[in-house]
C-alpha positions, 0 to 999 in steps of 0.5 A: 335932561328934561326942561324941568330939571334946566335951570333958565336963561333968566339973570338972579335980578330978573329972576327975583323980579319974577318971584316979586311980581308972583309974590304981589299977585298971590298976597292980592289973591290971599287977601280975596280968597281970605274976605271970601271965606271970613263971612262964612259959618261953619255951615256956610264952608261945606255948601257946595255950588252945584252937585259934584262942585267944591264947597269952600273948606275944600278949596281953602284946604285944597290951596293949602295944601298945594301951596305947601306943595310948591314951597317943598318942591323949592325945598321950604318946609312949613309946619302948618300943613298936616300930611294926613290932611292930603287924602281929603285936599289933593287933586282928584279927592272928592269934596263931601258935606260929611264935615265929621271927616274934615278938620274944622273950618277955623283950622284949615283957614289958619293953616292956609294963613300959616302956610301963605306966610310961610311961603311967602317969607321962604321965597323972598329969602331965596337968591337970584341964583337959587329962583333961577334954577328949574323946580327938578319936578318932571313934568312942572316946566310948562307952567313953572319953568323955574324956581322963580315962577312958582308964586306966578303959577300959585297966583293962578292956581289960587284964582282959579279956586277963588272963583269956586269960592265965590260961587260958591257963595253965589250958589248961598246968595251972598253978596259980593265981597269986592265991588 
């Protein structure tokens, strides 16, 4: 049996401290990637900040889609997401300024919303016992050993897309949203 499918050495009471402690650092990164992108109009989404980088609706869309990603991987569900979206969000797809093939703006930030609350409600329902059991996902134990550690392991890959966004809107010459 790989790591992936092992369930850890973590107790139900830290496992579920592992989950909140995830779930408080992803609700800070919601709140950051969600005032980044609440300036912006349409226009604004699909500016990229150099060639070959991810404009703003491909990051939103992107983190949507993986965070709806992860929740299934626990075995959550959400109706937020549309399965034909992933062609246009999943790693490797190349991000276009052609918004006729992209859902709109104000679409892909309510589904990214939804699927937050989603995942959010859907972790804290789960038991010490179940947080504490390996993700079964080949490959997934580096960087979330458990059930527990996937709002940890969402926090960061969220962060690190908050940071092309605000590029992106230093590439726009935005101001700053946090001080």
């Amino acid at each position: 049996m790989s790591n992936a499918t092992a369930d850890s050495t973590l107790t139900p009471a830290q496992a579920e401290a592992t989950r909140d402690a995830g779930i408080h650092s992803l609700n800070v990164v919601h709140n950051l990637v969600t005032a980044l992108a609440a300036t912006l109009n349409d226009d604004q989404f699909f500016t990229a900040p150099c060639a070959g980088g991810n404009h703003t609706l491909w990051n939103i869309g992107h983190l949507a889609m993986a965070n709806a990603s992860f929740m299934q991987m626990a075995g959550g569900t959400t109706e937020h997401w549309k399965e034909e979206w992933r062609p246009l969000f999943e790693m490797g797809s190349e991000p276009t300024d052609d918004r006729s093939v992209y859902p709109s703006p104000k679409e892909i930030v309510a589904a990214y919303d939804g699927i937050h609350a989603d995942y959010v409600a859907f972790f804290k329902g789960l038991s010490g016992e179940a947080l504490a059991k390996g993700t079964g996902v080949d490959g997934f134990a580096e960087v979330a050993p458990t059930i527990a550690h996937l709002p940890g392991f969402s926090t960061l890959h969220d962060s690190v897309h908050a940071g092309q966004i605000t590029a992106c809107r230093k590439a726009m010459g935005l101001d700053r949203v946090m001080a």
